[in-house]
KOLGU-435963 format. One record per residue (C-alpha): x, y, z. Coordinates in nm, 3 decimals, always signed. Each point is the difference from the previous one (the first is absolute). Example, Ala and Ser with C-alpha at 12.3 -4.5 7.8 and 13.67 -1.06 7.14 Angstrom:
// KOLGU-435963
atom px +1.230 | py -0.450 | pz +0.780
atom px +0.137 | py +0.344 | pz -0.066
This chain:
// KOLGU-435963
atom px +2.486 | py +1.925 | pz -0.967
atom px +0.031 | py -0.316 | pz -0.212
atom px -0.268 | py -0.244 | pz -0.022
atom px +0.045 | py -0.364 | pz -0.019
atom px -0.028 | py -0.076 | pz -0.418
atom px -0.306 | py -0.221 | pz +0.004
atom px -0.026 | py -0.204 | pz -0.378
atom px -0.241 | py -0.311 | pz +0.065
atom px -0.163 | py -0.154 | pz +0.307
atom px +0.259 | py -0.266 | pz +0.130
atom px +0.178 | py +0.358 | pz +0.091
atom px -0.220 | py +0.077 | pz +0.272
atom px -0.163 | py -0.375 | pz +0.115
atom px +0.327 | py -0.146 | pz +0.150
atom px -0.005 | py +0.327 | pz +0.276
atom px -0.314 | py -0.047 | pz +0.117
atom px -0.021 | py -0.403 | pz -0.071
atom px -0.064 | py -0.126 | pz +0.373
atom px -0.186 | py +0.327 | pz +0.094
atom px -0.369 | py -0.051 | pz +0.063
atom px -0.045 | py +0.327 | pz +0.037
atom px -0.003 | py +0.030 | pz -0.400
atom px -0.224 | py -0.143 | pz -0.272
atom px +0.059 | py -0.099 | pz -0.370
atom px -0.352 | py +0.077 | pz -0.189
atom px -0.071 | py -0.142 | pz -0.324
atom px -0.210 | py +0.172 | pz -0.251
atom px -0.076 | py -0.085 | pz -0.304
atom px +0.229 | py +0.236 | pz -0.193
atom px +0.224 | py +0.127 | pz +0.304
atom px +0.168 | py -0.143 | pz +0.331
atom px -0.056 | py +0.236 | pz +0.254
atom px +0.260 | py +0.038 | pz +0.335
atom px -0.100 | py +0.150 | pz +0.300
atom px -0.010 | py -0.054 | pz +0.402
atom px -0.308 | py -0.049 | pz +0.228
atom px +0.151 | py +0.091 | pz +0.297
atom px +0.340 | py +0.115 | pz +0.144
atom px +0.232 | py -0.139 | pz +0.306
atom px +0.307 | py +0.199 | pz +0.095
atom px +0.195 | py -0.244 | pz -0.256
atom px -0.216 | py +0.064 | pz -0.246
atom px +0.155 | py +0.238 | pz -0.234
atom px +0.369 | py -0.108 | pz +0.086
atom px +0.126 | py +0.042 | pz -0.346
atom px -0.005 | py +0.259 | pz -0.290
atom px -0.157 | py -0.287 | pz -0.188
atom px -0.248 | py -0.060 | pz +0.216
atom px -0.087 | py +0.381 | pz +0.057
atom px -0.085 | py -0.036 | pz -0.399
atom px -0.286 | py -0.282 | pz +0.099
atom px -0.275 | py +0.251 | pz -0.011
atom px -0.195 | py -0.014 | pz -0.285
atom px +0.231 | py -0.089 | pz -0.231
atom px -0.119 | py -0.192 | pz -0.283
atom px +0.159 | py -0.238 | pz -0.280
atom px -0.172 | py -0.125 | pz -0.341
atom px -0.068 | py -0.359 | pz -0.070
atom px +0.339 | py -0.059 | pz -0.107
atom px +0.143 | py +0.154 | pz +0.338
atom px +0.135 | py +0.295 | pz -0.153
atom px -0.056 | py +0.348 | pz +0.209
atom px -0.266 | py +0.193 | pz -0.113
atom px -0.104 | py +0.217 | pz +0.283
atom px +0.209 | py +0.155 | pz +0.276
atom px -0.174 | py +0.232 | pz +0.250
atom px +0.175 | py +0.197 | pz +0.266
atom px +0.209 | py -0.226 | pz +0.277
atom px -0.105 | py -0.025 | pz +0.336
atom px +0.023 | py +0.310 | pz +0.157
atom px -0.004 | py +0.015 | pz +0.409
atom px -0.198 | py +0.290 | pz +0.235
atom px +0.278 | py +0.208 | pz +0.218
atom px +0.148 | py -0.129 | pz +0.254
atom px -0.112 | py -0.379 | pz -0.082
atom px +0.332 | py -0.087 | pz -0.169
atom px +0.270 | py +0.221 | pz +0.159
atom px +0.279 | py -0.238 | pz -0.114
atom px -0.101 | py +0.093 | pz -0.413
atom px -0.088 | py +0.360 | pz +0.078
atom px +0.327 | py +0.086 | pz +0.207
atom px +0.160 | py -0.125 | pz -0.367
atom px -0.283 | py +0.130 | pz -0.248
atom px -0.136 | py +0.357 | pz +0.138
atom px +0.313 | py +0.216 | pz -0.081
atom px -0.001 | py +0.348 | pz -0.140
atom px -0.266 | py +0.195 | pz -0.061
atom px -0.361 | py -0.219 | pz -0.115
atom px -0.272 | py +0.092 | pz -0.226
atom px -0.307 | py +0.012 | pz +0.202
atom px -0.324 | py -0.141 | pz -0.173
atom px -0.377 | py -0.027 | pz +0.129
atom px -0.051 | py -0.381 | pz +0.076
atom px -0.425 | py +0.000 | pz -0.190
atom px -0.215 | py -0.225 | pz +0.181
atom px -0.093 | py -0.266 | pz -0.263
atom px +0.117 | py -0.261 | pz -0.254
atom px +0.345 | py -0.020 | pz -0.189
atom px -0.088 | py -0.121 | pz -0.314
atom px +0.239 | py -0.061 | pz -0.305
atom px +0.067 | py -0.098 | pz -0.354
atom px +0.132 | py -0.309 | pz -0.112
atom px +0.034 | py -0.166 | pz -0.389
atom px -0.167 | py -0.285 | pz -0.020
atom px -0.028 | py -0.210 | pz -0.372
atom px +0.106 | py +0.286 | pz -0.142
atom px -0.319 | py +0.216 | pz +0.175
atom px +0.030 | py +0.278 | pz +0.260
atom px -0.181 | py -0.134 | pz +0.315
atom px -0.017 | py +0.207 | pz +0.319
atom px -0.010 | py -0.158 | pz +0.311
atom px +0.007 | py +0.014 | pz +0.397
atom px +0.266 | py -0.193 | pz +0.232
atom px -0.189 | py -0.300 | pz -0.058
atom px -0.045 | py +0.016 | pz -0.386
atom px -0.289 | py +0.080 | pz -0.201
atom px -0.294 | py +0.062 | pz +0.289
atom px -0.334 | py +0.176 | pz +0.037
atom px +0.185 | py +0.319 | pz +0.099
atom px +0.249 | py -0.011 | pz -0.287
atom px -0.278 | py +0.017 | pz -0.237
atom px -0.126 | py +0.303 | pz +0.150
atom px +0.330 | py +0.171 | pz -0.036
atom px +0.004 | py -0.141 | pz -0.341
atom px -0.314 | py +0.144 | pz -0.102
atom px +0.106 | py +0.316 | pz +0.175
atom px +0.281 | py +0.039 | pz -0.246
atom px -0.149 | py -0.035 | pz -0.281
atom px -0.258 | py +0.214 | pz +0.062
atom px +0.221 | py +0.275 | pz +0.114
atom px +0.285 | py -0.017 | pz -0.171
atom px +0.098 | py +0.120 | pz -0.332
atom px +0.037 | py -0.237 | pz -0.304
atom px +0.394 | py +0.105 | pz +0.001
atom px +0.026 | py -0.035 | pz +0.356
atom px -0.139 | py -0.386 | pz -0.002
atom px +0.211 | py -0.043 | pz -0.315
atom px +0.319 | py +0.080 | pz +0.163
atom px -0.092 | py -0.185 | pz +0.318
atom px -0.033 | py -0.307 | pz -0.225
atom px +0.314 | py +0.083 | pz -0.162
atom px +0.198 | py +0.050 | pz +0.325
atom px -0.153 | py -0.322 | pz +0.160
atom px +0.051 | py -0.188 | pz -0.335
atom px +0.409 | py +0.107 | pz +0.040
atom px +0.018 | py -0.178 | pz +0.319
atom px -0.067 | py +0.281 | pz +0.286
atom px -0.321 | py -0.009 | pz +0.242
atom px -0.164 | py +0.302 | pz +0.052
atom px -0.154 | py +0.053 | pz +0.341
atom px -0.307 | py +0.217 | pz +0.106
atom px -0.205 | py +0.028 | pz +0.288
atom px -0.406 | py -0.056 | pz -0.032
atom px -0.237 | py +0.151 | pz +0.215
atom px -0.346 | py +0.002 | pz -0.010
atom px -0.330 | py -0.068 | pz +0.193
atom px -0.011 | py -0.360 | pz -0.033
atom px +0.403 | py -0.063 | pz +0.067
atom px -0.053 | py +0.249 | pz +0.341
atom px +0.208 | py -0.150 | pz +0.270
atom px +0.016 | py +0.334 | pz +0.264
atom px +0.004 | py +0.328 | pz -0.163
atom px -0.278 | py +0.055 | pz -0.281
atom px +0.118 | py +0.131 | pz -0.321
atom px -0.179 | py +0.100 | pz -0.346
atom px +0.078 | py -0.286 | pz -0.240
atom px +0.405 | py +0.088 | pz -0.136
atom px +0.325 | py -0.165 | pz -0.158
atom px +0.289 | py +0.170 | pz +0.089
atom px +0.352 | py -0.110 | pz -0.116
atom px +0.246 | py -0.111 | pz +0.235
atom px +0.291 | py -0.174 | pz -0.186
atom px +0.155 | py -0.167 | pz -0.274
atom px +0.285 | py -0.351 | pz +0.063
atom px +0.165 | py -0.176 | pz -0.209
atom px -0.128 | py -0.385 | pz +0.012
atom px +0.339 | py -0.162 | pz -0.021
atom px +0.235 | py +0.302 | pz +0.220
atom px -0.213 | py +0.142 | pz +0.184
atom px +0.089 | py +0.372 | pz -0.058
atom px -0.294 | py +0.222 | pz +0.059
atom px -0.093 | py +0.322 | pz -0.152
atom px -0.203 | py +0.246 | pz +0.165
atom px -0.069 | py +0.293 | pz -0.291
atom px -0.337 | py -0.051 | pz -0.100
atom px -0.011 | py -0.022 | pz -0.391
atom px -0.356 | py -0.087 | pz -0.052
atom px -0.202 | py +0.357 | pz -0.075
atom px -0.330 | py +0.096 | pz +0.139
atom px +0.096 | py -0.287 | pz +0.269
atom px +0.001 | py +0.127 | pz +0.394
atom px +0.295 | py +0.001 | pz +0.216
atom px +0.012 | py -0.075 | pz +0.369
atom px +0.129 | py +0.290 | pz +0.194
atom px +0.336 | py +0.105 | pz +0.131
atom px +0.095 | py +0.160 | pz +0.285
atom px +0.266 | py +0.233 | pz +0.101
atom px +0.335 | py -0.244 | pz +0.129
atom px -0.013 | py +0.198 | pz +0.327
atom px -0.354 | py -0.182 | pz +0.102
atom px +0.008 | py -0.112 | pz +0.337
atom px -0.110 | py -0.373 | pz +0.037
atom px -0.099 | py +0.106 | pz +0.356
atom px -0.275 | py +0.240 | pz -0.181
atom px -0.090 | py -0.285 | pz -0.232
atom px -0.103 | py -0.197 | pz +0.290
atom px -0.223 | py +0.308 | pz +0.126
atom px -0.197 | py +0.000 | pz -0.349
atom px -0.337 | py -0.065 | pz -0.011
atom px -0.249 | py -0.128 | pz -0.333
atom px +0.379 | py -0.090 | pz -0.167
atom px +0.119 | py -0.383 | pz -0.006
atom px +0.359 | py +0.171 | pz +0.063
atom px +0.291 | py +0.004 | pz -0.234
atom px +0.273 | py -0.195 | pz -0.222
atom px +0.386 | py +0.102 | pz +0.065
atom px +0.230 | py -0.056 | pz -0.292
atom px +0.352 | py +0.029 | pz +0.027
atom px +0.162 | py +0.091 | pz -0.333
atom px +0.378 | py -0.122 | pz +0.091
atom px -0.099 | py -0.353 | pz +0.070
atom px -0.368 | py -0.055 | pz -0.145
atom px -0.102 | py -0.071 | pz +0.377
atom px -0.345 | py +0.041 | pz +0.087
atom px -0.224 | py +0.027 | pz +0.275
atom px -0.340 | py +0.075 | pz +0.113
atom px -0.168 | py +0.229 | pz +0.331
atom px -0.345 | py -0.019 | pz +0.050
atom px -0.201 | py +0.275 | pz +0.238
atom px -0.061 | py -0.158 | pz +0.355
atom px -0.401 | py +0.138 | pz -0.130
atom px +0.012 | py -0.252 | pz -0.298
atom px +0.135 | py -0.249 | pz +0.187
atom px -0.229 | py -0.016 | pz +0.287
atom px -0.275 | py +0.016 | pz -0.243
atom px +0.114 | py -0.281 | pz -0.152
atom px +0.029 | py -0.195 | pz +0.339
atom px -0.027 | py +0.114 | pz +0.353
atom px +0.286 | py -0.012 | pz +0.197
atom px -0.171 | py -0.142 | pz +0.278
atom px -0.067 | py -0.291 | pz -0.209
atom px +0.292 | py -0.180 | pz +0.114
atom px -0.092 | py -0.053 | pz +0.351
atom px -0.230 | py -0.296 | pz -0.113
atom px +0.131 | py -0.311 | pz -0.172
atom px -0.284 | py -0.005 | pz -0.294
atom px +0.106 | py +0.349 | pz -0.107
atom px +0.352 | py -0.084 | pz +0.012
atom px -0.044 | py -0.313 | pz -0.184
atom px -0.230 | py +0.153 | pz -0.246
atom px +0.275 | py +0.238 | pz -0.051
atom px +0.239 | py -0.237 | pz -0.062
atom px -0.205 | py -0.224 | pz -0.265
atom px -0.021 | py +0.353 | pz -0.182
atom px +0.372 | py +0.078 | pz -0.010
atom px -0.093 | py +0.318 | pz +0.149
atom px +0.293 | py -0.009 | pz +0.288
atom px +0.216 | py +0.188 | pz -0.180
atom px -0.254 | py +0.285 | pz -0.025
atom px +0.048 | py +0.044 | pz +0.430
atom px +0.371 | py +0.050 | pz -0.066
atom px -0.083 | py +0.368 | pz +0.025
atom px -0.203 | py +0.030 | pz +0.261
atom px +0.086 | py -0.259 | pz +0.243
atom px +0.285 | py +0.054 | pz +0.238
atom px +0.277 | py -0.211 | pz -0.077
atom px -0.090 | py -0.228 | pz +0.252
atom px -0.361 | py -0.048 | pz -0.049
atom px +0.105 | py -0.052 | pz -0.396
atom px +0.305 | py -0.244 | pz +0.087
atom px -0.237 | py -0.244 | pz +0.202
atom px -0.268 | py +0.026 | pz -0.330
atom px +0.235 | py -0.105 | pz -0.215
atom px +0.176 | py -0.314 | pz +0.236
atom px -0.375 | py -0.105 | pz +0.019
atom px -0.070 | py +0.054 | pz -0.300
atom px +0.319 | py -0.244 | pz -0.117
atom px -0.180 | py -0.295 | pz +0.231
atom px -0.308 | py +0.033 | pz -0.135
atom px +0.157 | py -0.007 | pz -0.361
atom px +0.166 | py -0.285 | pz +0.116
atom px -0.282 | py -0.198 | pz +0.182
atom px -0.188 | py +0.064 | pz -0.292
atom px +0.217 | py -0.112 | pz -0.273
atom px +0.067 | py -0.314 | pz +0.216
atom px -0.376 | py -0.071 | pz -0.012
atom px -0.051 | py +0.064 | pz -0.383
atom px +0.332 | py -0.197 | pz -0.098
atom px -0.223 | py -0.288 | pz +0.155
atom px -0.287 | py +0.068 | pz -0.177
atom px +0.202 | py +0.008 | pz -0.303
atom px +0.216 | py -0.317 | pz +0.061
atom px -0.421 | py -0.167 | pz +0.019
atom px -0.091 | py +0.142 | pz -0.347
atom px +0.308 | py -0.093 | pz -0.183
atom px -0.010 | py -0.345 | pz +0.136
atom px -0.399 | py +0.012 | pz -0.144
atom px +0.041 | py +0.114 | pz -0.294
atom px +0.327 | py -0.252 | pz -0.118
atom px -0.187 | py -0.274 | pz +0.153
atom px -0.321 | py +0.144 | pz -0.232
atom px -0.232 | py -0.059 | pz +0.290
atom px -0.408 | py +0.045 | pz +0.004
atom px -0.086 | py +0.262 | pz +0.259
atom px -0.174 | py -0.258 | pz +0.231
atom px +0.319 | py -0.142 | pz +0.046
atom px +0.163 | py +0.282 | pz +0.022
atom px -0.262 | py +0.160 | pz +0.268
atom px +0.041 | py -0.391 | pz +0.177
atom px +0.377 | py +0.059 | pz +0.022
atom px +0.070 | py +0.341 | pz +0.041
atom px -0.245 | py +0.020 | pz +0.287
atom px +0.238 | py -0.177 | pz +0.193
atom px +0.228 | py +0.163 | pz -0.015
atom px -0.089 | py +0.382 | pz -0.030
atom px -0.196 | py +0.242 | pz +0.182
atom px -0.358 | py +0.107 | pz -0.123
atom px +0.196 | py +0.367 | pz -0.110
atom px +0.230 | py -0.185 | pz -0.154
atom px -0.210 | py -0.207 | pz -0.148
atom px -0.178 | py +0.300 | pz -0.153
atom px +0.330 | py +0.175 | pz -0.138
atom px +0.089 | py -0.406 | pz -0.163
atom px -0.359 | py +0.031 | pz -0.150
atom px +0.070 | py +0.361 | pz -0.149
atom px +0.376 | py -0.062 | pz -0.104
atom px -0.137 | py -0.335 | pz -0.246
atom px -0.290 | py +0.181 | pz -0.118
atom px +0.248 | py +0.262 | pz -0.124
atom px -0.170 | py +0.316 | pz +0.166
atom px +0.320 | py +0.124 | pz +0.182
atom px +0.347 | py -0.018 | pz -0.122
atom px +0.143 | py -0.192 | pz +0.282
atom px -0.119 | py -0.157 | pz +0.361
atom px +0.127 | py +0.267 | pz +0.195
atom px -0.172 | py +0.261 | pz -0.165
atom px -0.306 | py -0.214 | pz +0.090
atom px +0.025 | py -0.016 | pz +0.348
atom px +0.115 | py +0.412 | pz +0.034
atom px -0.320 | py +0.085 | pz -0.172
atom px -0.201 | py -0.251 | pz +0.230
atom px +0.218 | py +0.112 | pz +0.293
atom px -0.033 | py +0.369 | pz -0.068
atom px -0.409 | py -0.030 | pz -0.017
atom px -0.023 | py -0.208 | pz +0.350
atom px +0.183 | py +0.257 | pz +0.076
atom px -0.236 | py +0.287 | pz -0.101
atom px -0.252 | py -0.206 | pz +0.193
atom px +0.168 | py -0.066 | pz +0.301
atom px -0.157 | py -0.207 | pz +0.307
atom px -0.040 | py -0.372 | pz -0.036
atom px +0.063 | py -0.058 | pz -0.395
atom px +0.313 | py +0.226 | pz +0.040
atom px +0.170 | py -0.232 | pz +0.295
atom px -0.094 | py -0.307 | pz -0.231
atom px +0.179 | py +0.112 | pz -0.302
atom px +0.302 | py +0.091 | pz +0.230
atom px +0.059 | py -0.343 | pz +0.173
atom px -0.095 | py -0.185 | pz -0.363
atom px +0.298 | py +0.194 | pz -0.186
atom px +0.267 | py -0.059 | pz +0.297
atom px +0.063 | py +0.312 | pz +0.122
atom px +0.087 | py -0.065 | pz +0.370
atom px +0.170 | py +0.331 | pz +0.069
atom px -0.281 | py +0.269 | pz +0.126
atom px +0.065 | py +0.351 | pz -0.081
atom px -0.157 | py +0.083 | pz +0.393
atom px +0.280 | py -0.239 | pz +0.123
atom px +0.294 | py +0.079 | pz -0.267
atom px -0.074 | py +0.379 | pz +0.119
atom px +0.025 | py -0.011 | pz +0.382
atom px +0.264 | py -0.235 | pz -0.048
atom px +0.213 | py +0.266 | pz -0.214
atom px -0.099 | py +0.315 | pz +0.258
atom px +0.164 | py -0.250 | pz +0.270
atom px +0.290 | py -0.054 | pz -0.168
């Protein structure tokens, strides 16, 4: 399977340039791309399947490129009737953190999707506690010759299911500018995720219990995909949790929708995902407001009285909170401002749950949207 080539930044910002979904992060030494949370127009593109973690130095230029999206079965039938041909290679999908290297100012860094974090540091220390001298070395060498190598972390304070003893195993080496990936581990002493016999049935993977599930690669076309076990699943989040509109909405402010592809009927996952697309919607209308406030602030160089004086007038008291947040610089953008706030009324429920609702503009009840759909 070819890749898209991928040199500089201004390759990948005009696909996703009037999706929301997406955010631009600056760092100090690195520009990180990734997505908050996913519509069924989402990842439309090859391009745009790339927007996950990838990450460009100050001058724009790639420096880290992490695996593409990859979709659950049966949640993208249109790329998996094209990509899953032949026989795959069947991996175990590890419950916990992909982190990988990247060359930064002429230093090995290792990071998570969203750059250099709390958990990346773990993994870091990890390594070079536990790996040989010569292994680090030729990490540094491989990441310094412009590939990203890819491991998964696990460990007690990254648990997100399954516990594990602390562990890096290797997953994968790409190319930053094709693409190409490499699966033989060349890093001694390092772990390697297990394979499974091609035969597997994915309708025994879904029976598994204490295992996240597994990773399909198909060698013709690089395709990939992912099955997780109903167990981990439901663990994860109860099924029934879609029969009330704070679970559902709480799912959705996660991006965890695409995690019911597998266990939802295709009808119960269909109306997820067409809610999910108005609340996306609703919501993005809301913080494009919010937004449209600040900018108009900050080139006018207002004082915050004023700005409170104005802006009340115009905005909600959520919004008003997410306008607060978005100047102050504690969130990237307004909309990921009013999910968080949204997703914690939600969490609460009751009273302060129905406020945040009706102050973000989401007229369309999931109660309603439901019965309405099991009419039709």
């Amino acid at each position: 399977m070819k890749f898209p080539f991928i040199r500089h930044i201004n390759d990948v910002l005009g696909a996703i340039a009037d999706k929301t979904e997406f955010t631009v992060r600056q760092h100090q030494d690195y520009t990180t791309v990734d997505y908050q949370v996913q519509t069924n127009e989402t990842f439309d593109s090859e391009i745009a399947r790339e927007c996950r973690g990838i990450k460009f130095d100050r001058k724009g230029n790639i420096i880290a490129r992490p695996f593409p999206k990859f979709f659950n079965r049966g949640e993208r039938p249109d790329l998996e009737a094209a990509g899953a041909v032949g026989k795959p290679v069947v991996m175990e999908k590890v419950d916990g953190s992909l982190i990988h290297t990247a060359y930064v100012d002429g230093k090995l860094v290792w990071m998570s999707k969203a750059g250099i974090t709390w958990v990346s540091e773990l993994a870091q220390k990890y390594a070079e506690n536990h790996f040989s001298a010569d292994t680090l070395d030729l990490i540094e060498y491989v990441t310094s010759h412009g590939w990203t190598v890819m491991f998964e972390y696990v460990g007690p304070h990254n648990r997100v299911v399954i516990a594990y003893p602390e562990g890096m195993r290797f997953l994968a080496m790409r190319h930053n500018v094709t693409g190409e990936l490499k699966w033989s581990n060349p890093f001694s002493g390092v772990e390697e995720r297990e394979i499974y016999p091609d035969d597997i049935s994915f309708d025994d993977v879904k029976k598994w219990t204490e295992q996240e599930g597994v990773v399909a690669l198909y060698p013709s076309t690089g395709f990939m995909l992912k099955m997780k076990a109903d167990d981990y699943v439901l663990k994860h989040k109860v099924k029934d949790q879609i029969t009330l509109e704070k679970n559902v909405i709480q799912t959705i402010m996660k991006d965890e929708v695409d995690d019911l592809a597998g266990v939802l009927d295709e009808e119960d996952y269909a109306k997820m995902s067409m809610y999910r697309d108005i609340v996306v919607d609703h919501l993005t209308r809301s913080a494009e407001r919010v937004e449209s406030v600040a900018k108009a602030a900050i080139r006018n160089n207002l004082e915050r009285s004023v700005i409170a004086k104005q802006a009340g007038q115009e905005l909600t008291k959520a919004q008003m909170s997410a306008l607060w947040r978005y100047l102050d610089g504690r969130v990237d953008s307004a909309y990921e401002a009013l999910a968080d706030a949204l997703c914690n009324a939600a969490s609460s429920g009751g009273a302060r749950y129905q406020r945040a609702i009706n102050d973000m503009g989401i007229t369309v009840r999931w109660e309603d949207f439901h019965m309405q759909q099991n009419e039709e």
